[in-house]
N, C-alpha and C positions, 0 to 999 in steps of 0.2 A: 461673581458668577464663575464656574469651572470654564477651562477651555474646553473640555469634552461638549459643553452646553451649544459650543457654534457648530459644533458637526451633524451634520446629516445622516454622514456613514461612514463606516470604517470599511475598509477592506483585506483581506489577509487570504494568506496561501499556505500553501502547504503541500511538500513532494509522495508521487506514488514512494514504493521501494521491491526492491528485488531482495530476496534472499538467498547470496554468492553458494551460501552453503545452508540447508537447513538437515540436520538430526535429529530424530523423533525417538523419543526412550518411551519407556510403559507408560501404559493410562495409571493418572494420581484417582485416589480415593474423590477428589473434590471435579471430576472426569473430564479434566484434562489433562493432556500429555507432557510430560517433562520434555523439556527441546534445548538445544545449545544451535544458534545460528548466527550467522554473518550477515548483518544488516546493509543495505545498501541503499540512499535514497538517491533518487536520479530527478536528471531535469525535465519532468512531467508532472506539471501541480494541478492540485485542485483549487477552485478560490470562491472564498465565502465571503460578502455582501452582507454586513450587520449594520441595518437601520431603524433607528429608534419608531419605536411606538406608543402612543400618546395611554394606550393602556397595559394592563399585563401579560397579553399575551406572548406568546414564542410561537411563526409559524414560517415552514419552510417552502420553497419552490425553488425550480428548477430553471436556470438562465435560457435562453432562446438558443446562446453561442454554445450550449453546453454538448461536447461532439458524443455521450453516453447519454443515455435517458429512459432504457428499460436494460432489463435483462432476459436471456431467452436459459431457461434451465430445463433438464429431463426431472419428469414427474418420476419420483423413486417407485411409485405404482405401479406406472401404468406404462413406461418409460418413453411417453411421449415427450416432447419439445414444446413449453408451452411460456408465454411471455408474461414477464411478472414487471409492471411500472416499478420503480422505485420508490419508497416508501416515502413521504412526504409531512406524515405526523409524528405522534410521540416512538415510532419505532426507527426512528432516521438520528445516525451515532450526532448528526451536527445540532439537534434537535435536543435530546439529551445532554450535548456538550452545554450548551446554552444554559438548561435547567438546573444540572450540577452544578455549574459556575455561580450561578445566582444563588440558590440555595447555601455555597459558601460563601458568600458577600451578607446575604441575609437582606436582600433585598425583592420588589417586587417589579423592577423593570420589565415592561414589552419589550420585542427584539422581532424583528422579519429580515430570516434570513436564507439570501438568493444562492443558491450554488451553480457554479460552472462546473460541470465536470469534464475532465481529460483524461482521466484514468479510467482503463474498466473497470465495469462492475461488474464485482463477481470474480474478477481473475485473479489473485491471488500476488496484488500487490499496494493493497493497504488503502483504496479506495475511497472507503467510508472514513476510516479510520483519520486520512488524510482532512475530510472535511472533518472529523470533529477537533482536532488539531487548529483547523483552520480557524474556526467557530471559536475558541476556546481565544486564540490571540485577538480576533477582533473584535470580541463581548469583551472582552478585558479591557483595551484599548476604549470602546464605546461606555462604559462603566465606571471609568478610572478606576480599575482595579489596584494598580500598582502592584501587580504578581510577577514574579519572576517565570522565567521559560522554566526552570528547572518545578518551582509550585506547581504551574500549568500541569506540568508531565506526570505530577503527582494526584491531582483530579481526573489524568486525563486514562490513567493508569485501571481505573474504577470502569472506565467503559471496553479496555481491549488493549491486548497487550501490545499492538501494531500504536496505538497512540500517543503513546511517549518517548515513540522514535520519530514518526512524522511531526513532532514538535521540536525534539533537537536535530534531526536531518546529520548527514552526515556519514559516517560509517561507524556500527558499533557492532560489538559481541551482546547477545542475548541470550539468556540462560533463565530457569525456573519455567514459568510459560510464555517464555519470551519479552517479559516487560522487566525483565533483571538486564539495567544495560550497563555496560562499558565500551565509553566511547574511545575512539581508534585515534590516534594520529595520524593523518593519511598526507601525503605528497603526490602530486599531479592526478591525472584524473583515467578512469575506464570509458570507451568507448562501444556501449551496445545498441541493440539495435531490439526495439518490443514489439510481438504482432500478437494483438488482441485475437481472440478467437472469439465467433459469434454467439459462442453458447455458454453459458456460467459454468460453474462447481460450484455445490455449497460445499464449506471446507467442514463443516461437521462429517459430511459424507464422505470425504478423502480421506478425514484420518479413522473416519466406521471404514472402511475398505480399506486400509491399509491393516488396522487388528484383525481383520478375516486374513487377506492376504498371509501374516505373518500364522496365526492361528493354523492354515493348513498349511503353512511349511514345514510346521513345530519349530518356528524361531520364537525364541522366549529375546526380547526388548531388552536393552543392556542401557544404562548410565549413558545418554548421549555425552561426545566431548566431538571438539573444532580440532580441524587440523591445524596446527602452530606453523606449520609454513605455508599455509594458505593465508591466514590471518598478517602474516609479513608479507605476502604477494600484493596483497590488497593495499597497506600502507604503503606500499613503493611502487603500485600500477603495474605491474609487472603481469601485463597481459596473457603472455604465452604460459606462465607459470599458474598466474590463478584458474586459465581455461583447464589446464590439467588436474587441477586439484576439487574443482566444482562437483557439489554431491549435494541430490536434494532425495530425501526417501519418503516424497511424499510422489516424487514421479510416476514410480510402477502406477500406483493406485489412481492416479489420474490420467493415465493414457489408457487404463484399466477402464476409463468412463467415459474414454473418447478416443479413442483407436490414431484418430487423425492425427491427432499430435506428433503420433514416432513419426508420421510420412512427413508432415512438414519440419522437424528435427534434420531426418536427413537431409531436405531438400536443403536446410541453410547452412548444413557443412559441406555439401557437394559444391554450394553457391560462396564457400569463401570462410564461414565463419570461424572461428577457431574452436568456439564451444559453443551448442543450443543446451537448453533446458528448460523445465518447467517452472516458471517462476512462483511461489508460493506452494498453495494449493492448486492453483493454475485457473482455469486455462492458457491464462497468456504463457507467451514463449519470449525467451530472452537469450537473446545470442550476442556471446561476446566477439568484437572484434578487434584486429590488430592495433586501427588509432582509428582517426576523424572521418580520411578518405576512404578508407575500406568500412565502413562502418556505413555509409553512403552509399557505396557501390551495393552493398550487401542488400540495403530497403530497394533499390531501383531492379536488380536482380529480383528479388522474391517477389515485386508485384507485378513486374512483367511476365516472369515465371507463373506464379499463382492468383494473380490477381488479390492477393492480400493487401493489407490496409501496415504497413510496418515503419517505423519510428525511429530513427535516431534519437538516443538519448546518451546524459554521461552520468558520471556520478565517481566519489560522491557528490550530490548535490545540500544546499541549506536549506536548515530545517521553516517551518512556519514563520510567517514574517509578515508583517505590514508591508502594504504596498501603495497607499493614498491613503486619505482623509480629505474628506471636501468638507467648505463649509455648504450648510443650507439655503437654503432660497428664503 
């Protein structure tokens, strides 16, 4: 009998991420954008729950503890504010992660699997992307796959190019559509701080409003490239240095679709921060601070201030990982 055979369930995780710096070049024929970014994953995971099932199906739900659990987006129509549950069936990336997986096993296992979420949805820091990461190490795990992280990331590659960073975690350079990585050597750690915003961005729409954006300026899209002394800021933590260097050019276009954003930007430089910005596609906001304590002062400031909901986190943080196995009952 396998050992996998005594388990019940596996467990595994897997970190949001920021991107320190994202560069957006022209829309490719295959219509996506060419990008060179600085990956960053931090300590806020998602964690997936894979339990066997006596038939073949794959079916996903949502933890009780899980502190995300819809999404509220503007209707592109009508541009109302309307709430969309998160998908639950074959359109949910952990859902998929599972079917892939299998599919390259060549197998017909069941799998029900629970997710926690802590990251938002919708904000523009790898989310989804995080669960199918997640999914992918504990089906493997539950399956006795025997794949490496590095295989994983190469399945995981097929669903989003955010998924084979949330599998090695870490800090890396991203280049192509983002899933061309080189990972960093990093020394000590960043100290930010995340406030979720209450309303999504689909990111297809950030970077459709960023081509108009640029379209009426008559800025023609150049060969994205990383600044090299950013990229050394980041391996040495060098706080003050990489606040300086931070550059996302998906911001315009996303404070473009949410005004509020610049107001809360200011409010967390006036309250301490050394740098806000938009993280991903956004909404959420990520401010960098000096270290631990200031990083602390800065969440109790902004929700006294604003009544916002804001996080300490660090990074980089590790990638996807087991975190239990029980046996059954």
């Amino acid at each position: 009998m396998r050992d996998s055979e005594f388990f019940g369930h596996v467990t595994a995780v897997a970190p949001g991420k920021i991107n320190v710096s994202l560069r957006v070049g022209p829309l490719r024929e295959d219509g996506y954008h060419e990008v060179a970014t600085l990956y960053l994953a931090v300590s806020l995971y998602e964690e997936v729950c894979a339990e066997r099932r006596e038939d073949s199906a794959i079916t996903v739900s949502l933890s009780e503890h899980s502190v995300f659990t819809e999404v509220q987006t503007r209707d592109p129509e009508t541009g109302e504010i309307v709430a969309a549950a998160i998908p639950l069936d074959e359109r949910n990336l952990a859902h998929q992660a599972a079917s892939k997986l299998r599919d390259r096993l060549g197998i017909t296992d069941g799998v029900d699997l629970t997710i926690t979420k802590n990251v938002p949805v919708a904000g523009g820091m790898g989310g989804g992307s995080a669960d199918a990461a997640a999914a992918l190490v504990a089906c493997s795990a539950l399956w006795e796959a025997g794949l490496s992280k590095e295989q994983l990331a190469e399945i995981g590659a097929e669903l989003g190019a955010d998924v084979p960073f949330a599998i090695l975690g870490g800090a890396a350079v991203g280049q192509g559509v983002g899933d061309q990585l080189s990972p960093l050597l990093t020394r000590g750690e960043l100290h930010l701080v995340i406030v979720p915003a209450n309303t999504g961005l689909s990111t297809p729409s950030v970077y459709a409003t960023l081509d108009e954006m640029r379209a009426a300026a008559g800025v023609q899209a150049e060969a994205p490239e990383l600044d090299s002394d950013l990229v050394r800021a980041v391996c040495t933590a060098d706080a003050e240095l990489v606040a300086s260097l931070m550059a996302n050019d998906l911001q315009a276009p996303a404070v473009a679709s949410l005004p509020s954003l610049e107001d809360m930007m200011d409010i967390g430089m006036i309250e301490g921060a050394l740098q806000g910005m938009v993280s991903g596609s956004g909404p959420t906001l990520v401010f960098l601070a000096r270290d631990a304590e200031s990083a602390h002062q800065l969440c109790t400031s902004l929700e006294e201030r604003t009544e916002v909901w804001a996080v300490p986190v660090t990074g980089p943080a590790p990638g996807a990982r087991l975190i239990n196995s029980r046996e059954s009952d």
